[in-house]
C-alpha positions as CSV (number, residue, x, y, z in Angstrom):
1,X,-1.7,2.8,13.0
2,X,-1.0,-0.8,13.8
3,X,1.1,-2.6,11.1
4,X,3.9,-5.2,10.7
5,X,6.7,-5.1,8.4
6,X,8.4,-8.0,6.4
7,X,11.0,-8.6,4.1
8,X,9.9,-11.3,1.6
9,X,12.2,-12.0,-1.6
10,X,13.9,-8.5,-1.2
11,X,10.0,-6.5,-1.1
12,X,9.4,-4.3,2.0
13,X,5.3,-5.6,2.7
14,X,3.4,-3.6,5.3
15,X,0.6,-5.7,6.5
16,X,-1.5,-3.1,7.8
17,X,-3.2,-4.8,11.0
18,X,-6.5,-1.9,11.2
19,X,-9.9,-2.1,9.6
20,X,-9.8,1.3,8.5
21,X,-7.6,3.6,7.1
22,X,-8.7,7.0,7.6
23,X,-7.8,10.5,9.0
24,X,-7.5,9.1,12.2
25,X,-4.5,7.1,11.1
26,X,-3.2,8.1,7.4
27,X,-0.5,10.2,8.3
28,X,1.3,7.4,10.2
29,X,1.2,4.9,6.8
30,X,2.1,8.2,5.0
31,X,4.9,8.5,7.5
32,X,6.1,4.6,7.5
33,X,5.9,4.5,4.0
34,X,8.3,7.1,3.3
35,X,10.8,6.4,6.2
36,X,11.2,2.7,4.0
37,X,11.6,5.1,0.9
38,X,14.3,7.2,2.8
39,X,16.0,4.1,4.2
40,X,16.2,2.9,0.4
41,X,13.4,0.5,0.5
42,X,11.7,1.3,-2.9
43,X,10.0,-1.1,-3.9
44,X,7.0,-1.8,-1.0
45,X,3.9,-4.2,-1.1
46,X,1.0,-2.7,1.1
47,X,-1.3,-6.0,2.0
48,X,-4.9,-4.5,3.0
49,X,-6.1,-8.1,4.1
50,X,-7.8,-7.0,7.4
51,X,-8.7,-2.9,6.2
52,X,-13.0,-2.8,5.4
53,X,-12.5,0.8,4.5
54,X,-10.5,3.4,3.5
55,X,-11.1,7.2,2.7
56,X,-9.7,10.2,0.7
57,X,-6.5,10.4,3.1
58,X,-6.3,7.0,3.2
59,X,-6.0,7.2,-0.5
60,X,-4.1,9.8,-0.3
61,X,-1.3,8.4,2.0
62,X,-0.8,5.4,-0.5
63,X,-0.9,7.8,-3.5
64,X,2.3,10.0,-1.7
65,X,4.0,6.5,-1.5
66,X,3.7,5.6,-5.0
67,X,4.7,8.6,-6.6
68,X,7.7,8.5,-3.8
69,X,8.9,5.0,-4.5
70,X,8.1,5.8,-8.5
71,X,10.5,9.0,-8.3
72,X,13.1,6.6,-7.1
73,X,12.8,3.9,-9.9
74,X,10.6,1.9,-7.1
75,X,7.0,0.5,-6.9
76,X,4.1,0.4,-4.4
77,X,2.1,-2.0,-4.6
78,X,-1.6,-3.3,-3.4
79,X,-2.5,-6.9,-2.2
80,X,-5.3,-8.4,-0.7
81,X,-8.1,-6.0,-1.0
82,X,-11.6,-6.5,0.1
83,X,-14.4,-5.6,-2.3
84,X,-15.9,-2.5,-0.6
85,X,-12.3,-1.1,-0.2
86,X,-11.9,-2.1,-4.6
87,X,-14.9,0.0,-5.2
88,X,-13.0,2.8,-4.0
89,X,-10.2,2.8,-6.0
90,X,-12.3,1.8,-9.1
91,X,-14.7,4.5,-8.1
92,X,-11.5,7.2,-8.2
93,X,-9.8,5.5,-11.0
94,X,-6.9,4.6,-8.7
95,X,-7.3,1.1,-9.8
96,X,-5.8,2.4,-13.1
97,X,-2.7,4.1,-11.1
98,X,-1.6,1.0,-8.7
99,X,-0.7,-2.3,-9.5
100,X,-3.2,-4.9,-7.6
101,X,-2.8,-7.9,-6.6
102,X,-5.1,-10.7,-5.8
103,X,-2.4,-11.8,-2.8
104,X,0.7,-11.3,-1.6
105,X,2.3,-14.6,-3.4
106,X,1.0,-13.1,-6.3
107,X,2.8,-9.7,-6.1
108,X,5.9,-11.7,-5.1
109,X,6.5,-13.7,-7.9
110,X,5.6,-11.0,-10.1
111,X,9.1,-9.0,-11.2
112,X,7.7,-5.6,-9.8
């Protein structure tokens, strides 16, 4: 998977730099996202700008981060989703689990 990481104002952000995020490439955001939790990094912003679609593991791998960063009094966080990649957390009711942001200044100023 093909991402770049940033600190901004003390958040780990992962701008994930793929248009999908799927079997093919899940396990490596699963992977990254708990190496930051390991390292201390708790509280992570995952920008989706470029990603058109995701599936079940995709879903999957950013559900394992949450409850990661959550067990360690962090947060994970969503910014910059496109529509079609919405529908699918509305359509599995993960929309009620994460915290999402319209963008990534948003989720920054917010006290997450």
């Amino acid at each position: 998977m093909i991402f770049d990481l940033e600190k901004i104002k003390g958040y780990s952000v992962i701008f994930i730099r793929e248009e999908r995020i799927d079997a093919h490439n899940s396990n490596d955001l699963k992977e990254a996202i708990l190496h930051l939790i390991e390292r201390g990094e708790i509280n992570i912003i995952i920008q989706l700008e470029q990603v058109r679609f995701i599936d079940s593991s995709g879903l999957g791998a950013l559900l394992s981060g949450y409850k990661n960063a959550a067990a360690r009094a962090g947060k994970l966080v969503i910014t910059n989703m496109q529509r079609q990649v919405l529908s699918m957390f509305e359509l599995t009711r993960l929309n009620r689990v994460f915290e999402i942001y319209v963008d990534l200044a948003e989720a920054v100023d917010d006290e997450i």
